[in-house]
Wavefront OBJ file of the C-alpha trace (Angstrom):
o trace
v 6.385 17.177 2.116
v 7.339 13.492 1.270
v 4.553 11.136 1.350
v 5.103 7.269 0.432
v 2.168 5.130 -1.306
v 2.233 1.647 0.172
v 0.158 -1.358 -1.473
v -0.832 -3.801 -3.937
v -1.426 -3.747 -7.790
v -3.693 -0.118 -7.435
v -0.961 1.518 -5.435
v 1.239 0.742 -8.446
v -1.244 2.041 -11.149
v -2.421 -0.825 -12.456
v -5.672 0.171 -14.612
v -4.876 3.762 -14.074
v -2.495 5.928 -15.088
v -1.057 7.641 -13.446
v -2.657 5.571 -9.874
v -3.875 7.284 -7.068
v -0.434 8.176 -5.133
v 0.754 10.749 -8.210
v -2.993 12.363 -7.974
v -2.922 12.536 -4.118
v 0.895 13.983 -4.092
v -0.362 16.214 -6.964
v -3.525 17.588 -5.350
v -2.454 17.958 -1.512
v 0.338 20.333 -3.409
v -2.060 22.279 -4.610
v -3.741 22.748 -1.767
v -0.836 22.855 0.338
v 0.956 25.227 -2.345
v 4.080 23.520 -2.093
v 5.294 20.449 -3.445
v 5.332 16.985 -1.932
v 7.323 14.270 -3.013
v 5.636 11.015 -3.734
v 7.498 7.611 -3.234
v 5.652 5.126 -5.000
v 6.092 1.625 -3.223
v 3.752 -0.690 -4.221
v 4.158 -4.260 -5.820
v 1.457 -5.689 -8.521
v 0.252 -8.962 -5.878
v 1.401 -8.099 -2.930
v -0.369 -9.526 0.076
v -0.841 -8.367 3.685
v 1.848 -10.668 4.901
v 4.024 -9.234 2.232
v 3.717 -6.138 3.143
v 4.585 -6.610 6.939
v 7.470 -8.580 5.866
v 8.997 -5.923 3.727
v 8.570 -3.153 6.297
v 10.384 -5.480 9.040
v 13.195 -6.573 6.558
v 13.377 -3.924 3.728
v 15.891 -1.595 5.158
v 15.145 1.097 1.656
v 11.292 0.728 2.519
v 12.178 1.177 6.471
v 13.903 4.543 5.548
v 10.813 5.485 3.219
v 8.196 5.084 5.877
v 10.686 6.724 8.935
v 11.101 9.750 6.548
v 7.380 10.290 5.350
v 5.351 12.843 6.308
v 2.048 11.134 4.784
v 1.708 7.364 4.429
v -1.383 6.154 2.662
v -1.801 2.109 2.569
v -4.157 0.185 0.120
v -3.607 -3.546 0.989
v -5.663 -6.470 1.705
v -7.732 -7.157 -1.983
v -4.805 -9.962 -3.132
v -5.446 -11.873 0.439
v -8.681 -12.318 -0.990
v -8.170 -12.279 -4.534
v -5.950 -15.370 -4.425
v -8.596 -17.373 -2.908
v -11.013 -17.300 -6.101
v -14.032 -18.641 -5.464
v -12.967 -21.193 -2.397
v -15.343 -19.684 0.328
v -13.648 -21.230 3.361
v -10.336 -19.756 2.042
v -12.187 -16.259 1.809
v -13.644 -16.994 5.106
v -9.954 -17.693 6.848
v -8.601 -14.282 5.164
v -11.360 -12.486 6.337
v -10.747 -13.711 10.111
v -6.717 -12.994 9.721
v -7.097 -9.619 8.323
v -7.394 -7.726 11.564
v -4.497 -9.367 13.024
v -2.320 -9.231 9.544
v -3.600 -5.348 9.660
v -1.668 -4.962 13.111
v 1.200 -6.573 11.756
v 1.755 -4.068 9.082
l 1 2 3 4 5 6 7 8 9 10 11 12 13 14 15 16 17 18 19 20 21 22 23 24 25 26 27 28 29 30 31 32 33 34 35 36 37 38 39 40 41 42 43 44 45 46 47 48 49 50 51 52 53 54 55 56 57 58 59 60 61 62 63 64 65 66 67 68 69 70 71 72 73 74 75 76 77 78 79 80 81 82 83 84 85 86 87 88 89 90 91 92 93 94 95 96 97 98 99 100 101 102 103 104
């Protein structure tokens, strides 16, 4: 099985090691009893908007996601994050998530 991790900084591990994509790949193996390849392809601050971007111009990352089985995404926390405490920046990324969501 080949699953790839997409994301931010917690995709990568950041805080936690090893992150959540080399525990999911490791338990789904055990319960599937055979192994599954992770592909780890997160980026410490990536955004939303980087995301899509990479997926429409990243041919490696293209091939990744066309080849997975399992594709688990944790995005969205550095839109917010890179706001700080300026609410009607917060506000804006919380009205352009949905439609940077369907852009991914």
């Amino acid at each position: 099985m080949r699953y790839v991790a997409l994301g931010d900084s917690l995709t990568v591990g950041v805080g936690s090691c090893p992150g959540y994509p080399a525990r999911v790949a490791a338990g789904l193996g055990r319960r599937l009893g055979r192994p599954v390849r992770c592909a780890n392809r997160g980026r410490i601050r990536m955004t939303s908007v980087d995301l899509a971007r990479a997926l429409r111009g990243d041919p490696g990352l293209q091939s990744a996601v066309a080849g997975a089985d399992l594709i688990t995404l944790c995005i969205g926390g550095n839109d917010l994050l890179r706001c700080g405490r300026d609410e009607i920046c917060l506000e804006r990324s919380v009205r352009a998530f949905p439609r940077r969501w369907e852009a991914v």
